[in-house]
N, C-alpha and C positions, 0 to 999 in steps of 0.2 A: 590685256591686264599684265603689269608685269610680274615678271617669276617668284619673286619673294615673297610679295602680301598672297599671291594667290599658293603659294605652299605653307605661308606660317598661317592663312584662312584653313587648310586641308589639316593642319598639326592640329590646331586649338578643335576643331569638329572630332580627331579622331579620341582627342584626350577627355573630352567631353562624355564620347559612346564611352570610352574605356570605364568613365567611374561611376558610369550610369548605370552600366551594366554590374560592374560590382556593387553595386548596391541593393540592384535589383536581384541577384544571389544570395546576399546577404540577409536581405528580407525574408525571400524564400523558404532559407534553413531557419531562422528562427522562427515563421510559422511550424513549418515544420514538428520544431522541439517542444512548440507549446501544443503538448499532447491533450486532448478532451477529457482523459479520465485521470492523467496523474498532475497535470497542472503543476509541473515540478519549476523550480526556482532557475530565474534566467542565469548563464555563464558571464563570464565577463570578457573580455574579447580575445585576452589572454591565453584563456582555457575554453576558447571556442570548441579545438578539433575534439578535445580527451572529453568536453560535460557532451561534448552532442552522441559521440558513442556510448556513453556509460547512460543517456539517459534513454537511447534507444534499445542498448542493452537491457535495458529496466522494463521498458515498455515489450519485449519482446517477453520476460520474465514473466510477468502478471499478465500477460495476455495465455499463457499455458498454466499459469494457476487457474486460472479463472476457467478453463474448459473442461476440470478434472471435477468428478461426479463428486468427491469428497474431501475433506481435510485431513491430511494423514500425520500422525505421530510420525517419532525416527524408530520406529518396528511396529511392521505389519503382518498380517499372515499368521501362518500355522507355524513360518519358518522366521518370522519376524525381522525382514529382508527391509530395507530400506528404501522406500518406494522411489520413484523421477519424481512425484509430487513432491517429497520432503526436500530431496536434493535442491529443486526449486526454489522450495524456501533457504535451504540454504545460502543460495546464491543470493536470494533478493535479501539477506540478513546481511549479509558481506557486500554490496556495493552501493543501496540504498541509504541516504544520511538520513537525520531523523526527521529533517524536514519532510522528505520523501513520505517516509514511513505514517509519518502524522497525515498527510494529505490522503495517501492511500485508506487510511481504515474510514475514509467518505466516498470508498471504491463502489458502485452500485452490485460488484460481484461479493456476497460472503467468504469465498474461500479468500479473499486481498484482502478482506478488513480483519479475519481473523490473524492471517502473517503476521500482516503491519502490524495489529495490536502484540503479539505475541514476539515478535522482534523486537519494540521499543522496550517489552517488559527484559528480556532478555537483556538487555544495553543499561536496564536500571535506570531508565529515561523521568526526568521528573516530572515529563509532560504528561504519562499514562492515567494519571488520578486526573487528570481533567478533559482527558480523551473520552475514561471511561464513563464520566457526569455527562458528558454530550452521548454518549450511547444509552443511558438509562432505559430508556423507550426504543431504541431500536432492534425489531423482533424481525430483521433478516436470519432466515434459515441455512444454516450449515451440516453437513453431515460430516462427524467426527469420524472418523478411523484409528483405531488404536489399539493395537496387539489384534485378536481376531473379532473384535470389537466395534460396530458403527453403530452411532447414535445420533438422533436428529437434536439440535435445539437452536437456540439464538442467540444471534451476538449478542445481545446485550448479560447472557447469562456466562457464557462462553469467556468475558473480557471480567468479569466479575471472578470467574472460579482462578485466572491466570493472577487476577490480581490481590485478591483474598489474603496471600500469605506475608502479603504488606501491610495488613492492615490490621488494628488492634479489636477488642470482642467489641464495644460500644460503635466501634463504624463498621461491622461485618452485620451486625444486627441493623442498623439505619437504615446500610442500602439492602438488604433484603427486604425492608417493607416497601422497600423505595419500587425493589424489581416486582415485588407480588402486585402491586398496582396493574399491573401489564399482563396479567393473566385470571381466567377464572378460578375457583378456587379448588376445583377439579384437577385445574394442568398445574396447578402451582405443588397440591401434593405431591403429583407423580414427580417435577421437576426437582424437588427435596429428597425424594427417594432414588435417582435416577443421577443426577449429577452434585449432590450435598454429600458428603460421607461424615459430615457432622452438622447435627442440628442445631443453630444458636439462638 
């Protein structure tokens, strides 16, 4: 054979692996970034290197929410110290978009759905009033932390009392008939004495 077709046959093979392989890389990391629980919004090829840190960053985040016994206020204790839990949140307030944040409060863990929700209210996000209509009915358990204070209840009570001071008397009254559906009328007194500090 002679030396040229059988070196430019040796080129075209090698250039062929070269972009196979990059691609098959390519694939990898974007499996990768489409994480199970946060389902965050793909990069563009652009902003490959900076979204694939920031979303692993995120996922590293809510995976240490999510293993902490409670939901902590920013003071807790006797000494009303600033827990790693809150910090946490912090972090995930600060690098999460609200895309993020809206997907999140569908996190199967309570301590991520109360953030998420409790960050987009934070940001004055205009999605929160239709967040909190898809949570009506959901009676995931959280335990609150606050000052020396922990209290069990559920998100759906939980995203109501963050959202409440948005809203006028005739919709504070609605969705309290809307939430008392989702309890007996036992757990709903105590839930009005316990987390309502005004009756409507």
């Amino acid at each position: 054979m002679p030396a040229m077709p059988y070196i430019r046959t040796v080129l075209i093979i090698l250039v062929i692996c070269f972009f196979a392989s990059n691609w098959t890389t390519c694939n990898s990391k974007n499996h990768q970034i489409t994480l199970d629980d946060l389902e965050l919004a793909e990069s563009t090829p652009a902003q490959c290197s900076d979204s694939f840190m920031r979303q692993i960053t995120l996922r590293q985040i809510v995976n240490r929410i999510s293993v902490y016994e409670t939901l902590d206020g920013n003071a807790v204790s006797i000494d009303s110290h600033q827990s790693q839990q809150y910090k946490e949140f912090l972090h995930l307030s600060k690098i999460a978009s609200e895309e993020d944040l809206v997907r999140l409060t569908q996190h199967k863990n309570g301590n991520v759905k109360a953030y998420a929700f409790e960050a987009l209210c934070d940001r004055n996000s205009s999605l929160c009033k239709k967040v909190f209509e898809q949570h009506l009915n959901d009676k995931t358990k959280i335990r609150e932390f606050s000052g020396c204070i922990q209290l069990e209840k559920s998100i759906n009570i939980f995203y109501f009392q963050l959202l409440s001071s948005k809203m006028n008397q005739k919709e504070i009254g609605f969705y309290k008939k809307e939430l008392a559906k989702n309890f007996t009328p036992e757990e709903w007194k105590f839930i009005k004495q316990m987390s309502f500090s005004t009756d409507y």
